[in-house]
C-alpha positions as a Markdown table, in Angstrom:
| # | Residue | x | y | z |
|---|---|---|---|---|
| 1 | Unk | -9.3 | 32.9 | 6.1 |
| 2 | Unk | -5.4 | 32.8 | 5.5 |
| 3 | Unk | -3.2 | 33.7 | 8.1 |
| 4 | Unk | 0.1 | 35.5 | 7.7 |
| 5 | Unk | 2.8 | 34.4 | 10.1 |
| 6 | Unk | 6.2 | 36.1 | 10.3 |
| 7 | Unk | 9.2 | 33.8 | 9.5 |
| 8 | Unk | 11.4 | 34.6 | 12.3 |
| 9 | Unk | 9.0 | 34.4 | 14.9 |
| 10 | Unk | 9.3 | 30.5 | 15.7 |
| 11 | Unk | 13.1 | 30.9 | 15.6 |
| 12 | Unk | 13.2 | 33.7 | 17.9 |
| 13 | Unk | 11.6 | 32.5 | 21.0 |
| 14 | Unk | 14.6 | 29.3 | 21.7 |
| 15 | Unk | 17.2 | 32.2 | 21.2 |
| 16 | Unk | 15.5 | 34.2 | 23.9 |
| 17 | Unk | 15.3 | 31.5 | 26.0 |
| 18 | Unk | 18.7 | 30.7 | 25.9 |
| 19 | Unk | 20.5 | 34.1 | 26.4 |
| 20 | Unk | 18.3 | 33.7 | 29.4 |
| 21 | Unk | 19.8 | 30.4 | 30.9 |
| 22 | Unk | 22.9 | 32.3 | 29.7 |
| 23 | Unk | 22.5 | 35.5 | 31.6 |
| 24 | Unk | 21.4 | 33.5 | 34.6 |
| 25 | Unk | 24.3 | 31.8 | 35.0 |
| 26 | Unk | 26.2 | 34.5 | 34.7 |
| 27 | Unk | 24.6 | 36.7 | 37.5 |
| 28 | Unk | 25.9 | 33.3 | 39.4 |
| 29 | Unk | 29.1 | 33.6 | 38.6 |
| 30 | Unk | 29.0 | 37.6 | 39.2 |
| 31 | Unk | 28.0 | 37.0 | 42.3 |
| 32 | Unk | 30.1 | 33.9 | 43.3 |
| 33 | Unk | 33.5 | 35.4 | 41.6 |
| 34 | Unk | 32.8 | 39.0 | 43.4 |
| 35 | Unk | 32.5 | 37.8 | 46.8 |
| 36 | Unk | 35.2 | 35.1 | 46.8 |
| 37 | Unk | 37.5 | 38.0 | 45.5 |
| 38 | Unk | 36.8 | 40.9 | 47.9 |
| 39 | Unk | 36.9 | 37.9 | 51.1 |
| 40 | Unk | 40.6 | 37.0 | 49.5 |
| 41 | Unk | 41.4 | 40.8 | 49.0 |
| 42 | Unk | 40.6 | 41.3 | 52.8 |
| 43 | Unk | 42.6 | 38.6 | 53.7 |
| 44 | Unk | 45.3 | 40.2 | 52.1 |
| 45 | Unk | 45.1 | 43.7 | 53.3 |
| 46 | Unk | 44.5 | 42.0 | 56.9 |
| 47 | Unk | 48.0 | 40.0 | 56.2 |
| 48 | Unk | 49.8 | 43.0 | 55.4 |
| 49 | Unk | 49.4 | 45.3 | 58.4 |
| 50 | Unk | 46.2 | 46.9 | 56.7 |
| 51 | Unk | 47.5 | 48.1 | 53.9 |
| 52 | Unk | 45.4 | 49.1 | 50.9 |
| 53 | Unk | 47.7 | 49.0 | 47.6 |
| 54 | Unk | 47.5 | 44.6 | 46.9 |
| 55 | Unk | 44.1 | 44.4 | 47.7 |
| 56 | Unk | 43.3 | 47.7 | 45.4 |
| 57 | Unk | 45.6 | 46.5 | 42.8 |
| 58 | Unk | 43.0 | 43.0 | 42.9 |
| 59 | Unk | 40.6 | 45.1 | 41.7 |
| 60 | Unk | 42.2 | 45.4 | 38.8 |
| 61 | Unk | 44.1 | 42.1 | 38.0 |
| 62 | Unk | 41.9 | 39.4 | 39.2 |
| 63 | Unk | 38.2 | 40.8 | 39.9 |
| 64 | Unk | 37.6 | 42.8 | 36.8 |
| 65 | Unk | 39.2 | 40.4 | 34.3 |
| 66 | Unk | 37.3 | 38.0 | 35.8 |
| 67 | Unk | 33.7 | 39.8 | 35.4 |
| 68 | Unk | 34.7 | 41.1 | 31.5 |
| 69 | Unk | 35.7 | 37.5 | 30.9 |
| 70 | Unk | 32.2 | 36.2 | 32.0 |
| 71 | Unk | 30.5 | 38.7 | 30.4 |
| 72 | Unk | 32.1 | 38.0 | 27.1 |
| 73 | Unk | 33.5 | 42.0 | 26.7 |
| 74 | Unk | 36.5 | 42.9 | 25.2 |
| 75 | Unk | 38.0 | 45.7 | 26.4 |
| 76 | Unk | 40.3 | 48.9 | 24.3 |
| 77 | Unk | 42.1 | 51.3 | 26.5 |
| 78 | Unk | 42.7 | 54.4 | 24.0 |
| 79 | Unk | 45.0 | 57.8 | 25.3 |
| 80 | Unk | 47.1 | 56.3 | 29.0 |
| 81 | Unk | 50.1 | 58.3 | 27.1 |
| 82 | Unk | 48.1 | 61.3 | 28.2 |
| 83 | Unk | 48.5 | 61.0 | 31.8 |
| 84 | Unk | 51.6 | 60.9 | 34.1 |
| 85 | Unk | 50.6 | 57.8 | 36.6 |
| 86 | Unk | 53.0 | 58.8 | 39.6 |
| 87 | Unk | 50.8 | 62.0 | 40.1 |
| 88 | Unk | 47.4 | 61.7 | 41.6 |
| 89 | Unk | 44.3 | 62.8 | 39.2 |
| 90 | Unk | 40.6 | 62.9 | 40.0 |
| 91 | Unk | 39.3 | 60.7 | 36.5 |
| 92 | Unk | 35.6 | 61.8 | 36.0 |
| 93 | Unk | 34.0 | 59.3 | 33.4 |
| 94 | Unk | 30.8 | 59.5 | 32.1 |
| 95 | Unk | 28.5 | 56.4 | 33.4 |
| 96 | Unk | 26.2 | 53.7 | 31.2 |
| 97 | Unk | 26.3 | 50.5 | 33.2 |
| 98 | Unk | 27.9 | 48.9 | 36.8 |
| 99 | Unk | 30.7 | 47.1 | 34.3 |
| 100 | Unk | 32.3 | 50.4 | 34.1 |
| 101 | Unk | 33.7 | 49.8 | 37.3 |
| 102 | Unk | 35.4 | 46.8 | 36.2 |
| 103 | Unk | 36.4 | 48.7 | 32.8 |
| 104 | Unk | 37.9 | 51.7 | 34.8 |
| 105 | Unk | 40.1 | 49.1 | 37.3 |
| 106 | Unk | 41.3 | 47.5 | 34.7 |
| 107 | Unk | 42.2 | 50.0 | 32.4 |
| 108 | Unk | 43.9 | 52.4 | 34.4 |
| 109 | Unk | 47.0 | 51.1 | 35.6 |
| 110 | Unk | 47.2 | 52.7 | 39.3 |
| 111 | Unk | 45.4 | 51.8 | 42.6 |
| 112 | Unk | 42.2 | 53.0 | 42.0 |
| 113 | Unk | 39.5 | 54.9 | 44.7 |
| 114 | Unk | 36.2 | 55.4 | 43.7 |
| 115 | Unk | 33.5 | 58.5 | 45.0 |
| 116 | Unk | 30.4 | 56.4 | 45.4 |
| 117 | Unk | 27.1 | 56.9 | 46.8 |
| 118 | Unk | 26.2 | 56.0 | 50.5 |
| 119 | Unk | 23.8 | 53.4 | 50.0 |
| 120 | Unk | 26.5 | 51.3 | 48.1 |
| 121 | Unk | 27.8 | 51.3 | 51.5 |
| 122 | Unk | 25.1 | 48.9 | 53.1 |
| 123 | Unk | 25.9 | 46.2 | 50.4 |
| 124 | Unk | 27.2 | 43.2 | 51.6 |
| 125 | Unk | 30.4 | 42.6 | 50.0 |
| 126 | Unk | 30.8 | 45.3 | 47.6 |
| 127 | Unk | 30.6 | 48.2 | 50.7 |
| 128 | Unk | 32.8 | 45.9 | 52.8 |
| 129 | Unk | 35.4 | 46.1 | 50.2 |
| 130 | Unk | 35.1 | 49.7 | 49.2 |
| 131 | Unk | 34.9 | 51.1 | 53.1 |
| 132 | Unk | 37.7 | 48.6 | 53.4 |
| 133 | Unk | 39.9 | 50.5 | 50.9 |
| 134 | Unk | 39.3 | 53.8 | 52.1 |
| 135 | Unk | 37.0 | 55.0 | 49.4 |
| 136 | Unk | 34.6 | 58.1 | 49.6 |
| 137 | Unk | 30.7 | 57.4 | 50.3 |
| 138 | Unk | 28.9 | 60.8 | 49.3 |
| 139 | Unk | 25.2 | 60.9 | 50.7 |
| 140 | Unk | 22.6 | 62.7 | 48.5 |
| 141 | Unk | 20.8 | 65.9 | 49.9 |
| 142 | Unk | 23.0 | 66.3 | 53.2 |
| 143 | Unk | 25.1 | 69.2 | 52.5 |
| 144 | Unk | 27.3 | 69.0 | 55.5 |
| 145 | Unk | 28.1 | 65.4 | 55.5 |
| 146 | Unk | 28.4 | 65.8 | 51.5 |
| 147 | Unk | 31.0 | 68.7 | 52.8 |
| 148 | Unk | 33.0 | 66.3 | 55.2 |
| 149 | Unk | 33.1 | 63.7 | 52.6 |
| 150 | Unk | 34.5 | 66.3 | 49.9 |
| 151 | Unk | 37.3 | 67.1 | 52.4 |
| 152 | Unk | 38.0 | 63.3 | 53.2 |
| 153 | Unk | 38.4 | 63.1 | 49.3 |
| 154 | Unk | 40.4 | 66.1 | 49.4 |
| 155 | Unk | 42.8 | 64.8 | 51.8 |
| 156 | Unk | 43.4 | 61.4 | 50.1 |
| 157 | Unk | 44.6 | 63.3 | 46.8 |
| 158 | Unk | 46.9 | 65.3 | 49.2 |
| 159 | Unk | 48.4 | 62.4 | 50.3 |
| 160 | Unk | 49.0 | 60.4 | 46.6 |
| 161 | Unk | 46.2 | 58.6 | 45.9 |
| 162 | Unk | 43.5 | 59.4 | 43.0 |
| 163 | Unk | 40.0 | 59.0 | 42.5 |
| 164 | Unk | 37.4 | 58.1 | 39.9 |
| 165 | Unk | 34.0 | 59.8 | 39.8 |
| 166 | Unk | 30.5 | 59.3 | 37.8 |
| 167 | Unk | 29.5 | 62.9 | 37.9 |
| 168 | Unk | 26.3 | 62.2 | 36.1 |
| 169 | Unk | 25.2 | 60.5 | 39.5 |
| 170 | Unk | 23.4 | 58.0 | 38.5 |
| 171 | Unk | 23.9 | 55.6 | 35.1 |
| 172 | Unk | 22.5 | 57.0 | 31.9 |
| 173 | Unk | 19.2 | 54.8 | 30.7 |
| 174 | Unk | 19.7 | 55.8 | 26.8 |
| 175 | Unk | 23.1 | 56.8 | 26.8 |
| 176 | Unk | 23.0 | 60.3 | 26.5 |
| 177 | Unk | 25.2 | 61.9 | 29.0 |
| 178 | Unk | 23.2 | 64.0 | 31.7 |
| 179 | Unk | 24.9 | 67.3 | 33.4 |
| 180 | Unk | 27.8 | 66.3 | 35.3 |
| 181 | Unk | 27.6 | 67.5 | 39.3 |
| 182 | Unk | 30.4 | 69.7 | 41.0 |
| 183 | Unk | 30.9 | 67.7 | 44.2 |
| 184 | Unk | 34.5 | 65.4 | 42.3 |
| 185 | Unk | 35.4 | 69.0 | 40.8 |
| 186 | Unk | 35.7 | 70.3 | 44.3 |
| 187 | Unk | 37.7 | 68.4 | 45.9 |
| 188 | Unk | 40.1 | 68.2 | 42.9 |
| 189 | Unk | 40.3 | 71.8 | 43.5 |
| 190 | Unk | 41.0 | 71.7 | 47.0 |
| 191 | Unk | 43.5 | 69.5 | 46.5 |
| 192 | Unk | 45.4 | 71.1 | 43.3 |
| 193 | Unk | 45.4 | 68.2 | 41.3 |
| 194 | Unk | 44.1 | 67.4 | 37.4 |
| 195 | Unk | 40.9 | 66.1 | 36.6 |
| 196 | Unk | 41.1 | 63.8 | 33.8 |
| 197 | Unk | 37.8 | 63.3 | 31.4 |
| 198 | Unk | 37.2 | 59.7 | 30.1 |
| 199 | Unk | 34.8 | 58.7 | 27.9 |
| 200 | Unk | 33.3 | 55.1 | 28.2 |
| 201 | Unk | 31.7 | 53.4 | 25.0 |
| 202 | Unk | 30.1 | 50.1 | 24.4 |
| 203 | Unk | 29.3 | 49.2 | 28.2 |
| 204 | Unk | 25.7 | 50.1 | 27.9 |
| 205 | Unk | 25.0 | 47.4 | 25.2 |
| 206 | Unk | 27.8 | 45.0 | 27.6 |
| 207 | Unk | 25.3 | 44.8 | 29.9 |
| 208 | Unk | 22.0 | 47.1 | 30.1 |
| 209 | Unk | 21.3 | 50.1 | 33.0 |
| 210 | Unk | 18.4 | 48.1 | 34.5 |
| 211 | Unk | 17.9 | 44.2 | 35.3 |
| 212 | Unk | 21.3 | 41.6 | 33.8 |
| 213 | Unk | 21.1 | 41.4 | 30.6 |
| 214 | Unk | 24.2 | 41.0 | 28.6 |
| 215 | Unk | 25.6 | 40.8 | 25.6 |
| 216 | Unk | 28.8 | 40.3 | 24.3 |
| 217 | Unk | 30.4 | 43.0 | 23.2 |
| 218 | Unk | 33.5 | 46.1 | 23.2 |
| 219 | Unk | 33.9 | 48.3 | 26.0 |
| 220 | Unk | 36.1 | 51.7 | 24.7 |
| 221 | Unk | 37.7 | 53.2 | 27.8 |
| 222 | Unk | 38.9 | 56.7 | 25.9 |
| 223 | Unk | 41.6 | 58.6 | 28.7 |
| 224 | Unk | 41.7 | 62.6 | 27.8 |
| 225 | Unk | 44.4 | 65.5 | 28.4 |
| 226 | Unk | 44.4 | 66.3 | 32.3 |
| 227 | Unk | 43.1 | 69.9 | 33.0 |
| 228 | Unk | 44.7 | 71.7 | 35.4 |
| 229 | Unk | 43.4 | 73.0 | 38.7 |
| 230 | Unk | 45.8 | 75.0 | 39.6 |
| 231 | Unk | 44.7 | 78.4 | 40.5 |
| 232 | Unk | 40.8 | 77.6 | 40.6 |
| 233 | Unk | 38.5 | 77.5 | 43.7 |
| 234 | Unk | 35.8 | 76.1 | 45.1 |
| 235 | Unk | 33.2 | 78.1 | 43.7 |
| 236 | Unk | 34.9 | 77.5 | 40.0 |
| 237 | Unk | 33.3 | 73.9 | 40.2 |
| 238 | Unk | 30.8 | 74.1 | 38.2 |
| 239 | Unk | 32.3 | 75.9 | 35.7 |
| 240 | Unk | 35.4 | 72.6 | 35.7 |
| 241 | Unk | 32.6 | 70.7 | 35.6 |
| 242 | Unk | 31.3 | 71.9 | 32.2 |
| 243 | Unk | 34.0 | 72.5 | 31.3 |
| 244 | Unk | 35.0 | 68.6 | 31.3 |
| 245 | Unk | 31.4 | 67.5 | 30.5 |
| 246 | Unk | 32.6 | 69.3 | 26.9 |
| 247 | Unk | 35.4 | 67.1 | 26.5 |
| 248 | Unk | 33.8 | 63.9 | 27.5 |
| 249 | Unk | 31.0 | 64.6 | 25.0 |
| 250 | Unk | 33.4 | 65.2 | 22.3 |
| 251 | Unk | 35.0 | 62.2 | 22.9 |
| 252 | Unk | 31.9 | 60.0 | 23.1 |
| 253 | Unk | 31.1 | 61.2 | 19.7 |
């Protein structure tokens, strides 16, 4: 009897094994360097009468180069020349892992609010911080809170600030981007202000949808021509909303 063995296969397992031990130590250090940020961020916004801009501006200058660092990601910022930074923008950005929130605070150079789902709020830590700053919980299959959350968004871009938004609603398993939801388009409408498409590469193979694997790697954070507003209403969302769903796909490919 002779018995045919594939070369690789002895090799393979100790390589496993140790992206493994690597990974694990990793989701340490995620954990670790994102709590120990967010408690100093508080401190901070506590020390200054409650303002939001240091502790948002963290985000981008200690947290996320922090967690891009430990996972070994580079990051490319292609297209800021497109976008006038004193103006507020709703940035809607097509969604492949949770490291494109570090990707997105770090690229865009501007206090950054994100529209995030409710249950994100019950996290410890992470909702702390992001109730903390003032960004927008939207909960799933209530219509009228979804409503008063649309006009809370509404009212932030009114007064300056800008928001980012995954209008897929939910990170992409195989990359492919879904059909983007209207509830981001609205209250960019409301409030008269551009929505901005990005296109995020590379963070899906950074580190996967599901479980914490990760692999080193280049995140491509591609910024797009803002599309105006002006003019539209509410019931023009979902026709924004495919509208920048077009772009973003372009972009990604």
């Amino acid at each position: 009897m002779s018995v045919v063995m594939n070369a690789g296969s002895g090799s393979a397992w100790p390589m496993r094994l140790g992206w493994k031990a690597l990974n694990a130590l990793q989701l340490i250090y995620t954990i670790a360097w994102t709590a120990g940020c967010i408690v100093l961020a508080l401190i901070v916004k506590a020390a200054n009468g409650g303002r939001t801009h240091l502790p948002l501006r963290m985000a981008a200058r200690l947290w996320a180069p922090g967690l891009l660092h430990g996972a070994l990601a580079r990051l490319r910022v292609e297209g800021l020349e497109h976008v006038n930074f004193s103006r507020p923008h709703v940035f809607v950005a097509n969604h492949q892992s949770i490291i494109d929130i570090c990707a997105l605070f770090r690229a865009l150079p501007i206090p950054l609010r994100f529209v995030l789902k409710q249950e994100l709020r019950k996290v410890p830590f992470i909702g702390w911080y992001a109730a903390a700053m003032g960004m927008v919980f939207i909960e799933r299959g209530k219509a009228r809170d979804a409503s008063r959350n649309l006009r809370a968004a509404a009212h932030l871009l009114r007064e300056g600030a800008s928001l980012c938004a995954f209008p897929e609603g939910t990170r992409s398993r195989d990359g492919a981007l879904r059909p983007f939801k209207g509830g981001a388009f609205q209250a960019a409408i409301e409030a008269q202000v551009p929505v901005v498409p990005v296109a995020i590469e590379g963070s899906g193979a950074v580190l996967r949808p599901s479980g914490f694997q990760v692999r080193p790697g280049t995140i491509i954070v591609r910024i797009g021509e803002p599309i105006s507003t002006l003019g539209l209403q509410p019931h023009d969302r979902q026709k924004l909303a495919q509208q920048v769903h077009e772009v973003v796909n372009a972009m990604l490919h």
